[in-house]
N, C-alpha and C positions, 0 to 999 in steps of 0.2 A: 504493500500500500504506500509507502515510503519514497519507493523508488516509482511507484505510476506516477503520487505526486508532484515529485519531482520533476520528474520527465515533463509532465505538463505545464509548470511552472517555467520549463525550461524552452518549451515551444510559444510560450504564449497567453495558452491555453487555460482557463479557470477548471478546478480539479469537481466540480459539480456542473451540472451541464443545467443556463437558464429555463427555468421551466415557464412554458407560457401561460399569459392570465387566464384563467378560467372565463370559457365564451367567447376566445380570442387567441386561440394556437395558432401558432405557424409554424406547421411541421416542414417539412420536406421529407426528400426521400433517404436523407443520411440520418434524421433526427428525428421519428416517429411517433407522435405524442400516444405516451401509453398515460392508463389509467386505471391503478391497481388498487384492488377491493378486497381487503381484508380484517383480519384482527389484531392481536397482540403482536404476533411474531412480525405481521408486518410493519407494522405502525414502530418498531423497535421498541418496545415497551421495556427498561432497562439501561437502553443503549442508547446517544444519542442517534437524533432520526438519518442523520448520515448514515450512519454506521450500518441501518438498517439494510436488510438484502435489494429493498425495490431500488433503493438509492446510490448502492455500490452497481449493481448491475446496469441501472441507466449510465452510470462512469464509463463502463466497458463498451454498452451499446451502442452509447451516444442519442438517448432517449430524451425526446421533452417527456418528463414526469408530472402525474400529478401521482400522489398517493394521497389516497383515500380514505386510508384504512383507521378504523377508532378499538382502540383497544378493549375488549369485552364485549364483542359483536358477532353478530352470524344472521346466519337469513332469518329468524325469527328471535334470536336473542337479542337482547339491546344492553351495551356495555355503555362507556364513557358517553354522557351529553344523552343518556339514554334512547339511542341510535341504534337501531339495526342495518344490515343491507341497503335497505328502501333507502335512506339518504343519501347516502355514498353512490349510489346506479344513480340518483338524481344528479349528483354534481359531475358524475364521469358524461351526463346525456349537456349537460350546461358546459363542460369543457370541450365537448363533442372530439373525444378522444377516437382516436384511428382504431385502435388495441384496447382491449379492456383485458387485465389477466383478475379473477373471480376465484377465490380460496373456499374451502367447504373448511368448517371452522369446528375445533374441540367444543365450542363456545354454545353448541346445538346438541350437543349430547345430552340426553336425558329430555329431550321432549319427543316428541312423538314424531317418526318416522315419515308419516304421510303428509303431517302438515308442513315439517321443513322441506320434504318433496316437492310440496306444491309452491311453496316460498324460494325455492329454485327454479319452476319452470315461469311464475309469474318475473321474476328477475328477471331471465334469460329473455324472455317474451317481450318486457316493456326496454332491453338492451335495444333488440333485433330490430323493434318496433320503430324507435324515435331516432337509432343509426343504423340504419340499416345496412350501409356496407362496413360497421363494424366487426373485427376480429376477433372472436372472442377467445382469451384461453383458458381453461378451467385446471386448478390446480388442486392437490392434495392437499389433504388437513394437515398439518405438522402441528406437533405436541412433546413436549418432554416426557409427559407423564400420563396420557393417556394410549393405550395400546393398539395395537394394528387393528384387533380384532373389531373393539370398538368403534375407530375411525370409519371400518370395511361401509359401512353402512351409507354413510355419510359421504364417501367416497363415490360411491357405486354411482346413488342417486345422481352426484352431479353430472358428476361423467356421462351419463345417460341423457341428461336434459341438455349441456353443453355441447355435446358430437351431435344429438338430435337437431339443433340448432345449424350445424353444420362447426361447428367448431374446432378448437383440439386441444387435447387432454394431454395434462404431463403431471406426472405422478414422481413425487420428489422425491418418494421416501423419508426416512428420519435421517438425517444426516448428522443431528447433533445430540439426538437423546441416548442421555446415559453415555456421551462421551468428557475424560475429564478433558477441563477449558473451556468446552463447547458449552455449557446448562451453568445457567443462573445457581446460587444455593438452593433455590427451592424448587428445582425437578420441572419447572416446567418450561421457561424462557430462555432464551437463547443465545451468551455471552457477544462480544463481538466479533472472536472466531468460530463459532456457535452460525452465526449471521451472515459468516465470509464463506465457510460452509454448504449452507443455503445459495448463497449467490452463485459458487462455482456451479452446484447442481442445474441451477436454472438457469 
């Protein structure tokens, strides 16, 4: 990280890439404004929001970013600003983002199967709807301390509603649970090599 810095520093180059106003991208074809929907792990919850994966990765890609994401969120849960999905899809449709990448979240475990189902395909629906030549890509749940098993579910659905859509699906695996460096003390968040981890994957 030191030495990309650098390197950048050294071209010119600012080491975060301008991200444009919301309602008012100017992508191009080198600099593609994405606009990532998630929870804790993306939002960096720990880390600062540099640090976080949507944020090192737009470095590499050369992405306008917006991230979206509020920590304690999912399609039906509502975490930070008591917020679920529903806002975030709203502001990704107000930045009229090229690329949406959409996480299925730990944050939805323990409600009921069918109605977070349904709270992904109305997402996906009202995405397709209001951009219609948007991107969409649907990603796996990541969790320190919630298990495959559990996730499976959660997983499944999206994946189903996101490729139904015409979409595509990337499935991260855990890259940092239960490794040491990688996990916060408390088993479930994602240190800042934890974060770079996540980045290299995606």
């Amino acid at each position: 990280a030191a030495a990309l810095a650098a390197t950048l520093a050294l071209c010119g180059c600012s080491v975060m890439p301008e991200v444009a106003a919301a309602g008012d991208p100017t992508p191009t074809a080198d600099h593609p404004h994405i606009a990532v929907i998630g929870d804790s792990i993306e939002s960096g919850l720990g880390v600062e929001p540099s640090e976080a994966w949507p944020a090192l990765v737009a470095v590499d890609l050369r992405w306008e970013l917006d991230n979206l994401s509020v920590a304690g969120s999912g399609f039906v849960t509502r975490g930070d600003r008591y917020e679920d999905y529903t806002t975030q899809i709203e502001r990704a449709i107000a930045a009229k983002a090229q690329i949406v990448l959409i996480g299925a979240s730990d944050n939805d475990l323990g409600q009921d199967i069918a109605e977070v189902s349904a709270a992904m395909t109305a997402a996906v629906g009202r995405l397709k709807t209001a951009l219609p030549g948007v991107q969409l890509v649907g990603l796996s749940a990541l969790s320190g301390a919630a298990g495959d098993d559990q996730l499976a579910p959660l997983d499944s659905a999206l994946e189903s509603v996101v490729t139904e859509a015409g979409g595509e699906w990337l499935s991260l695996g855990q890259p940092y649970r239960g490794v040491d460096g990688r996990v916060q003390e408390d088993g479930e968040y994602p240190t800042v090599a934890g974060q770079q981890a996540i980045a290299s994957v995606v």
